[in-house]
Phi, psi and omega in degrees: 000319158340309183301306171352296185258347153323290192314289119030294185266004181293304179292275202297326159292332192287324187287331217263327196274020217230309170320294173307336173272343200261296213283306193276343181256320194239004152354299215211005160319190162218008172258105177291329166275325162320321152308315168292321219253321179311308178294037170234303146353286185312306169303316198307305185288034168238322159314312182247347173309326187263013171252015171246127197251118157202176178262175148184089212045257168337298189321316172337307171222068165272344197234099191295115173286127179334343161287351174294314199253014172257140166277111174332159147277140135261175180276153212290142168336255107215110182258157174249139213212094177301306231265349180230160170313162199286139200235154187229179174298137151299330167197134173288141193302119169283128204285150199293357187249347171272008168268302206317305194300308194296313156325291177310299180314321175279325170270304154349293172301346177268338164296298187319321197280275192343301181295317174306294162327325199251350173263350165273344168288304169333301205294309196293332188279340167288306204293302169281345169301173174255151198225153169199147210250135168211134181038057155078359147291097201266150180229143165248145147235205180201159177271002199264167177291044176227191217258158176298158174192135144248142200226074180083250158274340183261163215220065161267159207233096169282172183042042191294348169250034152293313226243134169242169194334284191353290158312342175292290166307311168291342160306284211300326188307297208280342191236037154258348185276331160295325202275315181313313198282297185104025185298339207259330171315308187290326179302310192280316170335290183313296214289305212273320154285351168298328193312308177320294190274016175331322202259015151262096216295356173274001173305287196293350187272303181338290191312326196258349170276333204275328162286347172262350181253296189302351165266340142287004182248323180286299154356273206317310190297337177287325159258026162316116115104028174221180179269113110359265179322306171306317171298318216288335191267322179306284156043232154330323198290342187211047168270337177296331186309140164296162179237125164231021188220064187292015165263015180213180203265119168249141182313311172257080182265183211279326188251068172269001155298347178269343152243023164293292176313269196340324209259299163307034192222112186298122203293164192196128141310137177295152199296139172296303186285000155294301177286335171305302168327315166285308179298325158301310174311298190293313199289310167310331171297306154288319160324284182336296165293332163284002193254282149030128179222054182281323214291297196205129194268080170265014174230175166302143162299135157260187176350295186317297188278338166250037172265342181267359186291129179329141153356290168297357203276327187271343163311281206320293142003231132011348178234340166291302175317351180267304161311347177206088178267018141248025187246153173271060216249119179249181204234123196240166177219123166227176198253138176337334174274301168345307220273309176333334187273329202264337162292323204266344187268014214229053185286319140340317168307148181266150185214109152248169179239197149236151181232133152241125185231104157288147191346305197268020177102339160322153173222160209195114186278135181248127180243142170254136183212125140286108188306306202256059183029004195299134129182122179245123190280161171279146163308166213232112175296100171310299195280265215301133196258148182214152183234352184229143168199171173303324183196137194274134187277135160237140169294167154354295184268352186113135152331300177291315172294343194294333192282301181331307205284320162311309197266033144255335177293306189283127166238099173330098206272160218290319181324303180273009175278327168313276214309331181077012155309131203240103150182208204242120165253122161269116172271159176220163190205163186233136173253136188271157180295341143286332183100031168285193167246122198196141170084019195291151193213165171246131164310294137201147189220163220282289203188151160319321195266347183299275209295333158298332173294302148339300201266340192285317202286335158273341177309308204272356151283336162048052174258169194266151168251198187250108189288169191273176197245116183222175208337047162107340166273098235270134190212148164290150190224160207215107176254126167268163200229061190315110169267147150289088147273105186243123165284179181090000000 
């Protein structure tokens, strides 16, 4: 889902800059197709400029993948209960980007019906009109209050016996030229990416230019080689009729003094340095986006983002590069299959992974890889036991399962339970420099049968741990362990 909203925000920068580039250079041009074909242009590359990828330095974090400015969930705690099975949170707390998701998902889909809806109204209103065909058209009209439009080939004329032939013929002129243009095309385009994007407001500036052009382009072709004035008043005559159909192109859209003024306004080439200016631009745009590697993490992380890497990820890191400081270790985040792929291709390579399996069930492969097989371990302090270090041994598997797995392991024994016997036995132990266990003992302890539970429940967990680390070097380290034996 993640990919998703990378690609997703990607697309909305790419429109915002391409809008900025349409506002400062082609505002107030009059070549409507050129206009139209640029806004159309803008969308389609804001679709595919972020599904295109290469590197090229700097870019790597101009634009931050959601996973960056979102904060990983993790899974909830584990508390420990000598006297009961181990008890977790019943359920977790849902993290603010798993609200963010449901919202987006939810007003999206309500849109989606809304545009469906409104395209099964068009459709029914075709269906029930009596039709009749000119020039490769179908046409309806009607006596009801509702408004001119065309919608691909159909053609309808609301108030129609307001209009005399003439007029009539001129409706038809000006919304066979949407049809010809293919203008509904474009109208469903905006729309159907309105779906996506909702919660982007440069979306309605598309939608209200691209709608707006196209009735300068029909205008302009309608009065070729006619009175200006005679149209410009047919206009007027029906600029009040209400809209009710915002997916098709109308004759009486709202702004019909800006296509009064346009239709009196002497058409002008666009400027030479102006298209230089766009094309340099658009080109700088796809840089940004296309340099970009939010989709499929098919490079190393740089400096930057793995300094924002979960915890566990940069412990794991950070204890190789100490165990081997000539291997060269980068870092890819792939999805479990990715990773599977990226091994079989990579056989040369030294590779471990980390698995993060998150709140909604997602699991996310952290791969470390040394390209050029390098790893060489530091010699490893054999003898001398250490309590204080640079970085502290942890299992394996994480603390919280390491606690979790005690307290299912741990069985209250029945003797001191008859007795109500009760407290904290410390154990201590040494993790050996493989991340073994060795010398466990009791520290100081409750009763006899306590302190054998205790001591039998880490023997029969055997887990391996990650040893400690101290001025650069991996040492045996000497840990006490308290377990709690509590009733109730």
């Amino acid at each position: 889902m993640n990919n998703f909203f990378n690609y997703l925000l990607e697309v909305n920068i790419s429109m915002i800059l391409f809008m900025l580039i349409y506002w400062a250079l082609l505002r107030r041009e009059n070549q409507f197709v050129f206009k139209r074909i640029y806004l159309l242009s803008a969308i389609l590359f804001s679709l595919t400029f972020p599904l295109i990828h290469f590197s090229y330095g700097f870019s790597q974090i101009l634009i931050p993948s959601v996973d960056q400015v979102v904060p990983t969930s993790w899974l909830p705690p584990v508390y420990l209960n000598g006297g009961e099975a181990a008890g977790t949170e019943s359920k977790a707390a849902t993290g603010i980007w798993e609200v963010i998701k449901i919202c987006y998902l939810s007003i999206a889909f309500c849109l989606l019906a809304l545009f469906m809806i409104r395209i099964f109204n068009i459709v029914s209103l075709m269906l029930q009109s009596e039709k009749y065909k000119w020039q490769n058209c179908l046409v309806a009209e009607s006596h009801e209050e509702k408004p001119t439009f065309s919608f691909f080939n159909f053609i309808f004329i609301g108030q129609s016996h307001l209009l005399n032939k003439s007029e009539k013929e001129e409706i038809l002129l000006h919304e066979v030229v949407h049809v010809k243009q293919r203008h509904s095309i474009d109208i469903a385009l905006i729309h159907l990416v309105g779906v996506a994007c909702w919660f982007n407001p440069i979306i309605k500036i598309y939608k209200r230019n691209l709608v707006l052009l196209h009735e300068f382009e029909a205008d302009s072709k309608s009065v070729e080689n006619k009175d200006i004035e005679q149209y410009c008043g047919l206009l007027a005559k029906v600029a009040l009729q209400k809209i009710n159909y915002p997916l098709a192109n109308h004759f009486n859209h709202s702004l019909t003094l800006k296509r009064i003024t346009m239709m009196k306004t002497m058409k002008q080439k666009i400027k030479t340095w102006k298209m230089g200016v766009m094309l340099i631009a658009t080109f700088i745009a796809f840089m940004i986006i296309a340099c970009q590697d939010q989709m499929i993490k098919t490079e190393a992380l740089t400096d930057q983002q793995i300094k924002d890497l979960p915890p566990q990820v940069s412990l794991k890191l950070n204890r190789l590069r100490l165990e081997s400081p000539k291997s060269n270790f980068q870092v890819f985040i792939f999805s479990p299959t990715e990773a599977d792929n990226f091994i079989k291709e990579n056989p040369k390579a030294y590779i471990t992974s980390w698995v993060v399996v998150r709140n909604d069930g997602n699991s996310k492969s952290y791969l470390f890889v040394e390209p050029n097989g390098i790893f060489e371990q530091l010699p490893k302090n054999e003898s001398e036991v250490f309590t204080q270090v640079d970085e502290m041994a942890t299992p394996i598997s994480g603390m919280e399962v390491y606690y979790g797995n005690i307290a299912e392991t741990l069985k209250y024994p029945e003797e001191a339970r008859k007795k109500g016997l009760e407290g904290k036995v410390f154990l201590e132990f040494i993790i050996e420099t493989d991340g073994s266990i060795s010398d466990l003992k009791v520290l100081k302890g409750v009763e006899e049968s306590l302190d054998t539970e205790a001591m039998r429940t880490i023997y029969q967990l055997n887990n391996q741990w990650k040893p400690a680390i101290h001025k650069g070097k991996i040492v045996r380290q000497k840990i006490v362990l308290p377990i709690q034996f509590k009733l109730g």
